[in-house]
CHARMM-style PDB file with segment names, atoms N, HN, CA, C and O in Angstrom:
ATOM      1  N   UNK     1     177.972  91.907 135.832  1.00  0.00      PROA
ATOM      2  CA  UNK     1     177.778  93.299 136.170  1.00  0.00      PROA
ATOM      3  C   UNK     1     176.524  93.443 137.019  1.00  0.00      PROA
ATOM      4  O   UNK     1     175.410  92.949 136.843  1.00  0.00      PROA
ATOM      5  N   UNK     2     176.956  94.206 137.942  1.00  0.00      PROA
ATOM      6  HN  UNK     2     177.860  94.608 138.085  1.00  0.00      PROA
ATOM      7  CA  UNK     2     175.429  94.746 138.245  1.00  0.00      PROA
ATOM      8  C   UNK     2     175.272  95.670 138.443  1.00  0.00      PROA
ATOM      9  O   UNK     2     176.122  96.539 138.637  1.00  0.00      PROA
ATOM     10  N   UNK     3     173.303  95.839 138.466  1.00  0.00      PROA
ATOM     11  HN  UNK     3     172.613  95.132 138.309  1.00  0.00      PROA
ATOM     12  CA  UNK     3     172.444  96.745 137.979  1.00  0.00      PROA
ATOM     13  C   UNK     3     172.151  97.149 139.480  1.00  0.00      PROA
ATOM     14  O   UNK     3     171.774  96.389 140.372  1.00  0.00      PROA
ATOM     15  N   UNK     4     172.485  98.951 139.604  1.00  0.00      PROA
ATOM     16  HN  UNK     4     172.791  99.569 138.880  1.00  0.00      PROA
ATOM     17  CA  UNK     4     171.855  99.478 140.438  1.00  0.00      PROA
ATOM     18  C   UNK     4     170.473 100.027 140.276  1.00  0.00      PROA
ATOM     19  O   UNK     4     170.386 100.684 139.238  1.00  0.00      PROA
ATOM     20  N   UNK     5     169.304  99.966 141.006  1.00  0.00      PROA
ATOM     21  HN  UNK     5     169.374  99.432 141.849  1.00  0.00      PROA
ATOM     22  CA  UNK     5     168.087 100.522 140.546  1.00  0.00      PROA
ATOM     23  C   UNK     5     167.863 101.324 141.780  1.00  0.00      PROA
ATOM     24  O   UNK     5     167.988 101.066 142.977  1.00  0.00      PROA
ATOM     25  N   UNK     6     167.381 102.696 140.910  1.00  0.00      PROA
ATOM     26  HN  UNK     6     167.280 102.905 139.938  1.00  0.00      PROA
ATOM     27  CA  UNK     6     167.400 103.233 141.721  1.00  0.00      PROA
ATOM     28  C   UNK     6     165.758 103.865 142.494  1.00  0.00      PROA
ATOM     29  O   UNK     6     164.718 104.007 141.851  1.00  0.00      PROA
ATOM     30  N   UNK     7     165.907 104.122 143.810  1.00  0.00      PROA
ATOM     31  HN  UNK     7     166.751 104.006 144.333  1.00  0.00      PROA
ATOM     32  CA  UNK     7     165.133 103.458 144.834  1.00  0.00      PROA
ATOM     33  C   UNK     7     164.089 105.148 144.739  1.00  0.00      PROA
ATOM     34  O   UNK     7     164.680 106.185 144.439  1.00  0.00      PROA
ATOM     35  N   UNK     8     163.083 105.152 144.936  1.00  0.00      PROA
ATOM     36  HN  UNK     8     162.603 104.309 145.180  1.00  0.00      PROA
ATOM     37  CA  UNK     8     161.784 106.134 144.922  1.00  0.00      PROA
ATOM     38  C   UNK     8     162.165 106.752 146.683  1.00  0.00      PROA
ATOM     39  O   UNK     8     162.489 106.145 147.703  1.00  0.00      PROA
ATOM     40  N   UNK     9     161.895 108.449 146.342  1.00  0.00      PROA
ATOM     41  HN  UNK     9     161.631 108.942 145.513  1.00  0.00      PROA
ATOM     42  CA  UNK     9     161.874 109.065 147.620  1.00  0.00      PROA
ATOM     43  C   UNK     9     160.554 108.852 148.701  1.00  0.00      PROA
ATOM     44  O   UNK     9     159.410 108.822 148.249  1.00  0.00      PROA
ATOM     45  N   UNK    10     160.784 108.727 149.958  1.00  0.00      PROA
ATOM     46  HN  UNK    10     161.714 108.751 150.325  1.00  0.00      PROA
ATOM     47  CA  UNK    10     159.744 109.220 150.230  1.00  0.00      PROA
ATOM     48  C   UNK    10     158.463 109.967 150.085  1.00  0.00      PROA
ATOM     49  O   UNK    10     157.283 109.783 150.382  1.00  0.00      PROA
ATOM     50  N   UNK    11     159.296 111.033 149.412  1.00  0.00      PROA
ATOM     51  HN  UNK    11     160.254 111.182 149.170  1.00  0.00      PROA
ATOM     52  CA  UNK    11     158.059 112.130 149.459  1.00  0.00      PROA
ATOM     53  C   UNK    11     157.787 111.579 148.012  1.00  0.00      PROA
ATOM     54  O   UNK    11     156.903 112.297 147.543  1.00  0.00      PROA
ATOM     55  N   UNK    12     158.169 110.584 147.060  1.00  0.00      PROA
ATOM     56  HN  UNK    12     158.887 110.001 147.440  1.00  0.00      PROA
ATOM     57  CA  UNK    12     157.691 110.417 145.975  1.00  0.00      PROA
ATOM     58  C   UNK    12     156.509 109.540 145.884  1.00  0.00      PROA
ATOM     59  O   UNK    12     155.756 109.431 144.916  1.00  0.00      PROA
ATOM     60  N   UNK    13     156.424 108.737 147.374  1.00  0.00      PROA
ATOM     61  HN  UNK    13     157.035 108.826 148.160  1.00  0.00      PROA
ATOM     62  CA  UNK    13     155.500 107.451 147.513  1.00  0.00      PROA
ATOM     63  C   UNK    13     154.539 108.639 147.521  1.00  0.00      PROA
ATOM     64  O   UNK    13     153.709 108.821 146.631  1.00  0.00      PROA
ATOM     65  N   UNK    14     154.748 109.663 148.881  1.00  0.00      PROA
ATOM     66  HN  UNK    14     155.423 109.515 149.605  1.00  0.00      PROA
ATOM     67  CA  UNK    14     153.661 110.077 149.327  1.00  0.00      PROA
ATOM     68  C   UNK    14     152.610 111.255 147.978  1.00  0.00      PROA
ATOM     69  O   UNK    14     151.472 111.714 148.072  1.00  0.00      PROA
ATOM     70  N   UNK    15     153.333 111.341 147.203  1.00  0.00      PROA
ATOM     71  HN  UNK    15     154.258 110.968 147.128  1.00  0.00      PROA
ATOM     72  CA  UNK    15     152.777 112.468 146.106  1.00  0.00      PROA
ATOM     73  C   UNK    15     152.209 110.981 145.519  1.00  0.00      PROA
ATOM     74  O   UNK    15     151.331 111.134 144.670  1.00  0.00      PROA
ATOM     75  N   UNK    16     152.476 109.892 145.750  1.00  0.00      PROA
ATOM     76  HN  UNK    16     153.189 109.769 146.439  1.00  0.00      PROA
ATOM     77  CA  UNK    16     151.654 108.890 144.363  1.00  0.00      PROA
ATOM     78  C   UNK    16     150.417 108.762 145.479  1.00  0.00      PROA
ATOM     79  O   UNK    16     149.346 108.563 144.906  1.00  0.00      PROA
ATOM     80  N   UNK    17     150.344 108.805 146.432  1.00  0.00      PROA
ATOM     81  HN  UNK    17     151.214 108.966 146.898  1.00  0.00      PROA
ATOM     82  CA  UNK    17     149.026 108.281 147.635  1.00  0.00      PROA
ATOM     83  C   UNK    17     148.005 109.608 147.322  1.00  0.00      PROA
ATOM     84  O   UNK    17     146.842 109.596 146.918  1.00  0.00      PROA
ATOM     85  N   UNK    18     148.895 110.761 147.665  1.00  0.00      PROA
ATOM     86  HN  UNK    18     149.840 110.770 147.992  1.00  0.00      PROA
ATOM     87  CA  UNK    18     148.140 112.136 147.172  1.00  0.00      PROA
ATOM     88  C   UNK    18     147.094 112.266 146.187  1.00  0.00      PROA
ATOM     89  O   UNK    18     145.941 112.697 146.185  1.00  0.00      PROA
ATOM     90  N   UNK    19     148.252 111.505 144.960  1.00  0.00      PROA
ATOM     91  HN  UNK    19     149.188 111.154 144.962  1.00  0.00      PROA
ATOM     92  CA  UNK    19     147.580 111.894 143.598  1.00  0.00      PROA
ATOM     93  C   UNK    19     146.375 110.289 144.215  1.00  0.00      PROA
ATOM     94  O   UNK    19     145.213 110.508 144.557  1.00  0.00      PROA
ATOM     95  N   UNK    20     146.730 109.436 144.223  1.00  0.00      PROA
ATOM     96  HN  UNK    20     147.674 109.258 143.945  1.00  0.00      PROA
ATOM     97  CA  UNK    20     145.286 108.958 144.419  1.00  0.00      PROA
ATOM     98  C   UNK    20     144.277 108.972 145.008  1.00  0.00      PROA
ATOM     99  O   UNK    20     143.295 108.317 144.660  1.00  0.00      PROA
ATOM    100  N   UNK    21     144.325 109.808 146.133  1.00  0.00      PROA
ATOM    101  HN  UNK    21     145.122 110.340 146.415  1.00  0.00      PROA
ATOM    102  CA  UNK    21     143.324 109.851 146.962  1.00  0.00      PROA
ATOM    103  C   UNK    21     142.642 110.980 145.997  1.00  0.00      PROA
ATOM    104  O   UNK    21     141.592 110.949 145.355  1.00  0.00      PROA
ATOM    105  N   UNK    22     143.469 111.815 146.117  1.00  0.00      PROA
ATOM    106  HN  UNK    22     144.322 111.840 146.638  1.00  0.00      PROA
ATOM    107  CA  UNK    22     142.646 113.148 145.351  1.00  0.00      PROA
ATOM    108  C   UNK    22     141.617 113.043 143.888  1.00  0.00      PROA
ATOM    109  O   UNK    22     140.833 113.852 143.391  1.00  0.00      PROA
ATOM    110  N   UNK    23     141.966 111.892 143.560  1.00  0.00      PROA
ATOM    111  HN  UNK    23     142.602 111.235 143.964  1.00  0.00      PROA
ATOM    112  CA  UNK    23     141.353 111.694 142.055  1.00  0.00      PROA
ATOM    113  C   UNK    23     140.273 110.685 142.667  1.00  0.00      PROA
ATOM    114  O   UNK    23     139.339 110.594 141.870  1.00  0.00      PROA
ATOM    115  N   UNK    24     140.124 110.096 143.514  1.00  0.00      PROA
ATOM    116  HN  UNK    24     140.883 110.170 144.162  1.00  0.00      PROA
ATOM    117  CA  UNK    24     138.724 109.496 144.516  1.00  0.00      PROA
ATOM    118  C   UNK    24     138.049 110.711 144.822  1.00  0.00      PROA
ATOM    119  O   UNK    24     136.896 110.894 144.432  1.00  0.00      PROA
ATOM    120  N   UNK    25     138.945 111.923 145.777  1.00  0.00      PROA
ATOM    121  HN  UNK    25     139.882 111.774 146.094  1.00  0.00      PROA
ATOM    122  CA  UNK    25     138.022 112.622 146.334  1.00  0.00      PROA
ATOM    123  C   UNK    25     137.581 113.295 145.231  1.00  0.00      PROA
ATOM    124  O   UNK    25     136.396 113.622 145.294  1.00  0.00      PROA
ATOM    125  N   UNK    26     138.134 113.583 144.302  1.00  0.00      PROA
ATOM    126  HN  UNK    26     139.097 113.318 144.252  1.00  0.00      PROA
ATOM    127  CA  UNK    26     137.673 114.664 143.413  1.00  0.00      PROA
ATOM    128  C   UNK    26     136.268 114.130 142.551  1.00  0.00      PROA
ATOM    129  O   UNK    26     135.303 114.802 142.185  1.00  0.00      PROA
ATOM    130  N   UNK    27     136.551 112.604 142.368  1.00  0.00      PROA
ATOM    131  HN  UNK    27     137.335 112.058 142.664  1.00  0.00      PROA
ATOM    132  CA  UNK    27     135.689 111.843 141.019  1.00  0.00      PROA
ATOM    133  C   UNK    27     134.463 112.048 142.897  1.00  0.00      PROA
ATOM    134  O   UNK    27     133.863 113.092 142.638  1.00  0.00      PROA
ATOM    135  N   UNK    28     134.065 111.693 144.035  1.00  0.00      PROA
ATOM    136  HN  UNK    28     134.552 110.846 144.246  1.00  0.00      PROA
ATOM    137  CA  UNK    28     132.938 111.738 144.221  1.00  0.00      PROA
ATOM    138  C   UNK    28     132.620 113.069 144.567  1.00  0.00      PROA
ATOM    139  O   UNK    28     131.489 113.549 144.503  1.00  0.00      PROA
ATOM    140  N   UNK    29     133.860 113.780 145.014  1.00  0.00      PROA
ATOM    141  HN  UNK    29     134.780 113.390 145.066  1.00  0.00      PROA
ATOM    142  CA  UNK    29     132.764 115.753 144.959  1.00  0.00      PROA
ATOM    143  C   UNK    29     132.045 115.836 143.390  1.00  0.00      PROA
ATOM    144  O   UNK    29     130.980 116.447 143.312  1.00  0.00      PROA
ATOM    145  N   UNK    30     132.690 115.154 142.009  1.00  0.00      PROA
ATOM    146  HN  UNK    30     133.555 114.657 142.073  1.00  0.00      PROA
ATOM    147  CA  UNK    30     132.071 116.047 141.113  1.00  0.00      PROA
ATOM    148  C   UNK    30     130.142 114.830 140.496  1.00  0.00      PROA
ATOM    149  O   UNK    30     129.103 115.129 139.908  1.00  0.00      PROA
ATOM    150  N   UNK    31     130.607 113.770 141.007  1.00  0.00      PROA
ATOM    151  HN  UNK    31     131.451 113.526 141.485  1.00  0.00      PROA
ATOM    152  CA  UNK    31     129.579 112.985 141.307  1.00  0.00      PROA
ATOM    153  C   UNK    31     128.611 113.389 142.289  1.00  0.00      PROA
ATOM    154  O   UNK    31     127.460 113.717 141.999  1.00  0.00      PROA
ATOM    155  N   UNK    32     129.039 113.367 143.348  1.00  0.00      PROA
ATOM    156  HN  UNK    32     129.974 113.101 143.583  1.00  0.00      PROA
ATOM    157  CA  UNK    32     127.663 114.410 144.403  1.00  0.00      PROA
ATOM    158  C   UNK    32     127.560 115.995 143.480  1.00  0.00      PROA
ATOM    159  O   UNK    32     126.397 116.392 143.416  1.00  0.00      PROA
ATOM    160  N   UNK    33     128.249 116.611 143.013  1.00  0.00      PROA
ATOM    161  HN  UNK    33     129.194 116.288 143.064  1.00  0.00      PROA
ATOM    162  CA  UNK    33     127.714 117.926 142.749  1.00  0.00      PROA
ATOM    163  C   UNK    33     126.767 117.743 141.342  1.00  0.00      PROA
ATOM    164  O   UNK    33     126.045 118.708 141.091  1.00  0.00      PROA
ATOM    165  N   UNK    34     126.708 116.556 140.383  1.00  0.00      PROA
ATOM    166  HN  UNK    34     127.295 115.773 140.588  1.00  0.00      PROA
ATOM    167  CA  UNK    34     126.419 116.186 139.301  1.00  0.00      PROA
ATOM    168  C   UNK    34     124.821 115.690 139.643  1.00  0.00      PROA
ATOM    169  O   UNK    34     124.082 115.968 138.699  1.00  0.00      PROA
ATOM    170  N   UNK    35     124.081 114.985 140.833  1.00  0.00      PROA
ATOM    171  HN  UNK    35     124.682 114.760 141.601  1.00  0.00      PROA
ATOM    172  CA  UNK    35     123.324 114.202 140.956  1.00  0.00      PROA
ATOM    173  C   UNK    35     123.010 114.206 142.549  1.00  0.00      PROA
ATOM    174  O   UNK    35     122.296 113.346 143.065  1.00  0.00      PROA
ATOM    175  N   UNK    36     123.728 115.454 143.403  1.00  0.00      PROA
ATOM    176  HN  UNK    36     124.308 116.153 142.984  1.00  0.00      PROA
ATOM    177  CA  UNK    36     123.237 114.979 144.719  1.00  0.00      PROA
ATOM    178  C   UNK    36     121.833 113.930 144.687  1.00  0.00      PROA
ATOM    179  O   UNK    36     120.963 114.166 143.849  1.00  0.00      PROA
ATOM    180  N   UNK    37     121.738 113.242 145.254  1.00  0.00      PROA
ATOM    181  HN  UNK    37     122.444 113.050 145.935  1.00  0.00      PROA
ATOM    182  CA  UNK    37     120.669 112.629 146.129  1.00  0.00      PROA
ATOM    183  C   UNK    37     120.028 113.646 146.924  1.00  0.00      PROA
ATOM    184  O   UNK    37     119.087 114.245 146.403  1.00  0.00      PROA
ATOM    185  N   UNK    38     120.538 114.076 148.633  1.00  0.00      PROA
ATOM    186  HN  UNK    38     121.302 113.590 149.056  1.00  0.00      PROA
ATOM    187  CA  UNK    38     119.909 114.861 149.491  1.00  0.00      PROA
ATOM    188  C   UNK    38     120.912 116.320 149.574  1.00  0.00      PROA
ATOM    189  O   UNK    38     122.057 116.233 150.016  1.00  0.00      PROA
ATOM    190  N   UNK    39     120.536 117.194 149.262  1.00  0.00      PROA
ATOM    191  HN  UNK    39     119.606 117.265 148.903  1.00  0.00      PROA
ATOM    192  CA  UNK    39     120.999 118.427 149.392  1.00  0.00      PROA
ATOM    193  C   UNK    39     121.739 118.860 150.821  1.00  0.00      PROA
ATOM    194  O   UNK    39     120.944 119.001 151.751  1.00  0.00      PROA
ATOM    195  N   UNK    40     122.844 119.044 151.069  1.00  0.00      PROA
ATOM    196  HN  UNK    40     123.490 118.930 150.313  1.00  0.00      PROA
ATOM    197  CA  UNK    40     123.347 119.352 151.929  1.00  0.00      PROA
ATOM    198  C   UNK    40     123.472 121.009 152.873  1.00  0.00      PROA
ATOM    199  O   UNK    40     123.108 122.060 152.347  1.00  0.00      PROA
ATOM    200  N   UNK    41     123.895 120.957 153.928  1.00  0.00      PROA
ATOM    201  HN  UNK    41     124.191 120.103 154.355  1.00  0.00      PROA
ATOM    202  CA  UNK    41     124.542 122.591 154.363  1.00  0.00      PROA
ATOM    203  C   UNK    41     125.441 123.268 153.209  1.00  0.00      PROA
ATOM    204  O   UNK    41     124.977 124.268 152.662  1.00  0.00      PROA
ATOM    205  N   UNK    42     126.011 123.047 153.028  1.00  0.00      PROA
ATOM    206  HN  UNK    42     126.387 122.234 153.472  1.00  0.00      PROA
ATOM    207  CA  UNK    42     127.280 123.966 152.230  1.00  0.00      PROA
ATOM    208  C   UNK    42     127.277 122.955 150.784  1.00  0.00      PROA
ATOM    209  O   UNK    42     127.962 123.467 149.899  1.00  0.00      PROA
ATOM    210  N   UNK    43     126.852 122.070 150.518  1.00  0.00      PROA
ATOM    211  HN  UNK    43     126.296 121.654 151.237  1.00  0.00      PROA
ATOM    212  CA  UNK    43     126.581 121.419 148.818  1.00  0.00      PROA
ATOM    213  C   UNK    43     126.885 122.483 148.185  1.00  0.00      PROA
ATOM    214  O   UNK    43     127.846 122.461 147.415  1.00  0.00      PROA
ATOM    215  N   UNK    44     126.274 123.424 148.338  1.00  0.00      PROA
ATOM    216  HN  UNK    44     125.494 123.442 148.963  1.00  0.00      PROA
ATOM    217  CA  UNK    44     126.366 124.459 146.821  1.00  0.00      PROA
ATOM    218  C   UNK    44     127.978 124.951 146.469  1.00  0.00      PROA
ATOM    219  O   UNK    44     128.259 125.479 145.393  1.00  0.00      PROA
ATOM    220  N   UNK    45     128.778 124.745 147.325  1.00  0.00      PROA
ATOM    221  HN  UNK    45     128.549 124.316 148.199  1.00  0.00      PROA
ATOM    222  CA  UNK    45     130.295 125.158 147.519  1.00  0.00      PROA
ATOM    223  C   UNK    45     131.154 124.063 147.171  1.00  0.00      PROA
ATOM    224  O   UNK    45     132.320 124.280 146.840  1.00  0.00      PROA
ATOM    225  N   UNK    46     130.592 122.699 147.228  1.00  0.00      PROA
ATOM    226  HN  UNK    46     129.645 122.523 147.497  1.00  0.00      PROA
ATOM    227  CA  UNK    46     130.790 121.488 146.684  1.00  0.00      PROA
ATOM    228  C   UNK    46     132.355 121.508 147.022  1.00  0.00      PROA
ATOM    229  O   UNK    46     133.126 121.726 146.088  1.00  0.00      PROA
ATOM    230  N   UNK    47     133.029 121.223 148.720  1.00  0.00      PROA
ATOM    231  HN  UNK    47     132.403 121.046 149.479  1.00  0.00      PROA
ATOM    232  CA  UNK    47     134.179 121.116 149.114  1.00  0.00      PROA
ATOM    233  C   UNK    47     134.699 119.837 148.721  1.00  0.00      PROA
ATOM    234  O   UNK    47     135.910 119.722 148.535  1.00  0.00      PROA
ATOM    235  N   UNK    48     133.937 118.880 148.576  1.00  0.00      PROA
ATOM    236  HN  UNK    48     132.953 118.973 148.727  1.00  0.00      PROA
ATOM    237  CA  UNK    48     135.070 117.801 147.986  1.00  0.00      PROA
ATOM    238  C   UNK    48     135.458 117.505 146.847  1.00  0.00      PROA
ATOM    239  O   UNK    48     136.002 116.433 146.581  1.00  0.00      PROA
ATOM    240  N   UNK    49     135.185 118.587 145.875  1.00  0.00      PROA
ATOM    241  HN  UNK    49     134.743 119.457 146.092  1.00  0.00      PROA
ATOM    242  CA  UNK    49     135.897 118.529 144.523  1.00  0.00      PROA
ATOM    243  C   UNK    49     136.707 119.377 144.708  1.00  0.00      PROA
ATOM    244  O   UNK    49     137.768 119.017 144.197  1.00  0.00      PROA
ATOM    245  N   UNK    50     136.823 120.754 145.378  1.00  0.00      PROA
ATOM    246  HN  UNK    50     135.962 121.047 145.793  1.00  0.00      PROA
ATOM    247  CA  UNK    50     137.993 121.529 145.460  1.00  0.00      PROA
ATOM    248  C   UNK    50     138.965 120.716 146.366  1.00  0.00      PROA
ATOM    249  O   UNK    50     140.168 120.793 146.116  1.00  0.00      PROA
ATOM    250  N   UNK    51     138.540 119.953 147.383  1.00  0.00      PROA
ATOM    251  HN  UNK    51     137.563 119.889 147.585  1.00  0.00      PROA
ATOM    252  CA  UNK    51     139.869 119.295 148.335  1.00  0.00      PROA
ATOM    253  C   UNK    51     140.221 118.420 147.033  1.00  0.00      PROA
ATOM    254  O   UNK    51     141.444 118.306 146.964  1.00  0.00      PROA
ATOM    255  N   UNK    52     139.893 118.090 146.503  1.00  0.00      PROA
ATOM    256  HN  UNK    52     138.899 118.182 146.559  1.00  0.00      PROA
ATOM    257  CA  UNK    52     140.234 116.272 145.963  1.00  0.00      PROA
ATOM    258  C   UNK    52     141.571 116.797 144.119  1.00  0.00      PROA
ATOM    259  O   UNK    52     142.286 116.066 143.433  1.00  0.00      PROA
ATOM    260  N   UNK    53     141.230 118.574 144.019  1.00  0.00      PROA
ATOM    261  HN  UNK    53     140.649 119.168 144.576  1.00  0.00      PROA
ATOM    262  CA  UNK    53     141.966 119.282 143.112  1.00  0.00      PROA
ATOM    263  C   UNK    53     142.966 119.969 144.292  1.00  0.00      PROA
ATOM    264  O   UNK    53     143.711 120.778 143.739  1.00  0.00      PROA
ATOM    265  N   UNK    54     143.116 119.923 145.193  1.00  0.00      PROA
ATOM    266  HN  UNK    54     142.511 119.266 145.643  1.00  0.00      PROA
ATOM    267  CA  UNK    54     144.273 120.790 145.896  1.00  0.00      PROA
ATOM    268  C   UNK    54     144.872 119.308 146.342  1.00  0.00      PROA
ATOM    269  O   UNK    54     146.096 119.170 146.324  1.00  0.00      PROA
ATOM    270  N   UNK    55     144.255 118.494 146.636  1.00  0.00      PROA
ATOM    271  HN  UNK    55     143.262 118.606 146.651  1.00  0.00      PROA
ATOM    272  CA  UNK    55     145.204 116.984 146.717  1.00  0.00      PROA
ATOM    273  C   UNK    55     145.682 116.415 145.317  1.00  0.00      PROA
ATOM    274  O   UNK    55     146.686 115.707 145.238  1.00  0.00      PROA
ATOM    275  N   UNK    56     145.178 116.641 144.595  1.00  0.00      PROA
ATOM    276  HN  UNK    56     144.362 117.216 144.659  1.00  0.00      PROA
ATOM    277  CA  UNK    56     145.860 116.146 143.261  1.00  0.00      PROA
ATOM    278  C   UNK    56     147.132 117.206 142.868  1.00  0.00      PROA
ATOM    279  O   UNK    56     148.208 116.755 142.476  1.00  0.00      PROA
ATOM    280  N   UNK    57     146.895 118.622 143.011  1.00  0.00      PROA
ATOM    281  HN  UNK    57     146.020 118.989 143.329  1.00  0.00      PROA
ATOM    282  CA  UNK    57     148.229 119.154 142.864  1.00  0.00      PROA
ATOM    283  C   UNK    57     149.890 119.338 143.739  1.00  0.00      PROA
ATOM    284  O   UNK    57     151.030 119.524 143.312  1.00  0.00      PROA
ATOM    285  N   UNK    58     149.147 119.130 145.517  1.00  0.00      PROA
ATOM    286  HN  UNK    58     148.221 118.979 145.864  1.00  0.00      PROA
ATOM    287  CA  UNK    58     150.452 118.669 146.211  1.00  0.00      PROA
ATOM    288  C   UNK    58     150.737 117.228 145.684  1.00  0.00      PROA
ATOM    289  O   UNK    58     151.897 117.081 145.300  1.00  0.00      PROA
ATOM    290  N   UNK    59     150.045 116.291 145.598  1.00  0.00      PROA
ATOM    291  HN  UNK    59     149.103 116.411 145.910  1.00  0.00      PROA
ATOM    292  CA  UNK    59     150.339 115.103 144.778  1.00  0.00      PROA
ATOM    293  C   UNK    59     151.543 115.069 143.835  1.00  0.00      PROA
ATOM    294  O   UNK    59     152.657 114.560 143.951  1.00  0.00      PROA
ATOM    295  N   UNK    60     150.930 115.811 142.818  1.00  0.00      PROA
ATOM    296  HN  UNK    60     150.025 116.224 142.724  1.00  0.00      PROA
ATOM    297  CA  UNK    60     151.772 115.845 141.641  1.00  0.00      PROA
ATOM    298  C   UNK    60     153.233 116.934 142.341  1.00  0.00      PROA
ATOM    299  O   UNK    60     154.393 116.546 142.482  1.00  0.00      PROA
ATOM    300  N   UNK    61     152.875 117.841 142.559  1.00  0.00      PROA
ATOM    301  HN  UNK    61     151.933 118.156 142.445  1.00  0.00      PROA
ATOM    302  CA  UNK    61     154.083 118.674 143.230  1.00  0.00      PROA
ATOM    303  C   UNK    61     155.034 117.848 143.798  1.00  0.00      PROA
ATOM    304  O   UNK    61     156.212 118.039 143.496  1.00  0.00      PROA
ATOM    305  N   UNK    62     154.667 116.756 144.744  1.00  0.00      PROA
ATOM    306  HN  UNK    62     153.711 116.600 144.989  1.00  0.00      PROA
ATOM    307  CA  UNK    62     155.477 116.294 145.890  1.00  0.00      PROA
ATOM    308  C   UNK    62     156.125 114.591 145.130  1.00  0.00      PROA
ATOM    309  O   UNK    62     156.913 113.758 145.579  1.00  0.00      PROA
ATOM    310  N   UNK    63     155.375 114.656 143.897  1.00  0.00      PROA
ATOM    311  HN  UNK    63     154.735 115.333 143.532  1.00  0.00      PROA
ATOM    312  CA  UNK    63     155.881 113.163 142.995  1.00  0.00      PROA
ATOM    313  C   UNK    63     156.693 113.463 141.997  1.00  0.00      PROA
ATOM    314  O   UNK    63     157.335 112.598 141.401  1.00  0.00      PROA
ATOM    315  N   UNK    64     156.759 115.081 141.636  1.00  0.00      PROA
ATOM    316  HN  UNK    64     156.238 115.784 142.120  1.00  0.00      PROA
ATOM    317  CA  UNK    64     157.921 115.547 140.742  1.00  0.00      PROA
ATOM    318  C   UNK    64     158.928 115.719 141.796  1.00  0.00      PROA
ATOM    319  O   UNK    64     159.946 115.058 141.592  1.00  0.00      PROA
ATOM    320  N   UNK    65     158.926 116.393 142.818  1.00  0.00      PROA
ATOM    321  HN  UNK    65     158.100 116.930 142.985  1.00  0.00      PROA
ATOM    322  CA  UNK    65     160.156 116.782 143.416  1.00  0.00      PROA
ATOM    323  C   UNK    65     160.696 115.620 144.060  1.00  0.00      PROA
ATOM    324  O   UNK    65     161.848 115.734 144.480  1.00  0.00      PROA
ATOM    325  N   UNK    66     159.948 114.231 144.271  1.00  0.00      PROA
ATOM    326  HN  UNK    66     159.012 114.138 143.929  1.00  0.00      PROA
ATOM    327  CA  UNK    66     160.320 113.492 144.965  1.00  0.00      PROA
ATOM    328  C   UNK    66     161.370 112.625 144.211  1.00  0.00      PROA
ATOM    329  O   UNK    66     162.512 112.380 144.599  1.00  0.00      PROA
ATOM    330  N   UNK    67     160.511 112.021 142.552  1.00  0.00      PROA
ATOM    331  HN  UNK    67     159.583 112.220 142.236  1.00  0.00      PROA
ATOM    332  CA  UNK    67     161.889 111.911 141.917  1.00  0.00      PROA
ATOM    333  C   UNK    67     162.849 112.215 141.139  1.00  0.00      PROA
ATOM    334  O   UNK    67     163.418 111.633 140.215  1.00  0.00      PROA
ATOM    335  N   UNK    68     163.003 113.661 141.864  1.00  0.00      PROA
ATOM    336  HN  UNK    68     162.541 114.134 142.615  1.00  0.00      PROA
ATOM    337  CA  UNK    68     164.263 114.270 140.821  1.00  0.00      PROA
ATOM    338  C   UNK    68     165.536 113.069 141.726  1.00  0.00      PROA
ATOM    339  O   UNK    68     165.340 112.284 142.654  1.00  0.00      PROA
ATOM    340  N   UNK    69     166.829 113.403 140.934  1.00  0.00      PROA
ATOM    341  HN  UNK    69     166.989 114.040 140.180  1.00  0.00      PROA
ATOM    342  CA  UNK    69     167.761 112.516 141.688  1.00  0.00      PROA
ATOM    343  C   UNK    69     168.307 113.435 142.621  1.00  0.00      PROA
ATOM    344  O   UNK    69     168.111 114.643 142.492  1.00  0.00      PROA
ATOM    345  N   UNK    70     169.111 112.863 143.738  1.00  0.00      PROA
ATOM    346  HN  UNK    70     169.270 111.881 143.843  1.00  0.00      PROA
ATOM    347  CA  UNK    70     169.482 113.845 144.911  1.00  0.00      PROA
ATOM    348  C   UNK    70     170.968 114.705 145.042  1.00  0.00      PROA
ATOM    349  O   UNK    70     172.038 114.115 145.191  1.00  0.00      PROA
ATOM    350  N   UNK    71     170.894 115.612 144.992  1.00  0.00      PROA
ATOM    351  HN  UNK    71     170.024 116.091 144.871  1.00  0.00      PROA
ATOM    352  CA  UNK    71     171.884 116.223 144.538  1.00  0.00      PROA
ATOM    353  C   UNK    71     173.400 116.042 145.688  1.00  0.00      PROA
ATOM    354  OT1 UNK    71     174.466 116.582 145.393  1.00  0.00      PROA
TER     355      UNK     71
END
């Protein structure tokens, strides 16, 4: 007998790249906002923990829808 396995969407790779980048960007926005070193222009708004949480949720968004099965 054989075993069909079944194969990951595109958009499922790309929600797993998402979710990892975003959990990098997020772990050093909340590391610079925890301990800056040199104080920046806009630091106090601390944009790379909010990018690195809006990349972790298309992430996850785009890794659920990617492997539902295809209708």
């Amino acid at each position: 007998m054989t075993e069909e396995k079944a194969m990951l969407s595109v958009w499922a790779w790309v929600g797993i790249i998402l979710l990892v980048y975003g959990a990098i960007v997020t772990g050093s926005g909340v590391y610079y906002a925890i301990g800056s070193p040199a104080p920046t222009v806009l630091g106090e708004l601390n944009p790379a923990a909010w990018w690195g949480c809006i990349m972790l949720i298309a992430g996850a968004a785009l890794w659920f829808l990617g492997r539902r099965p295809a209708s």
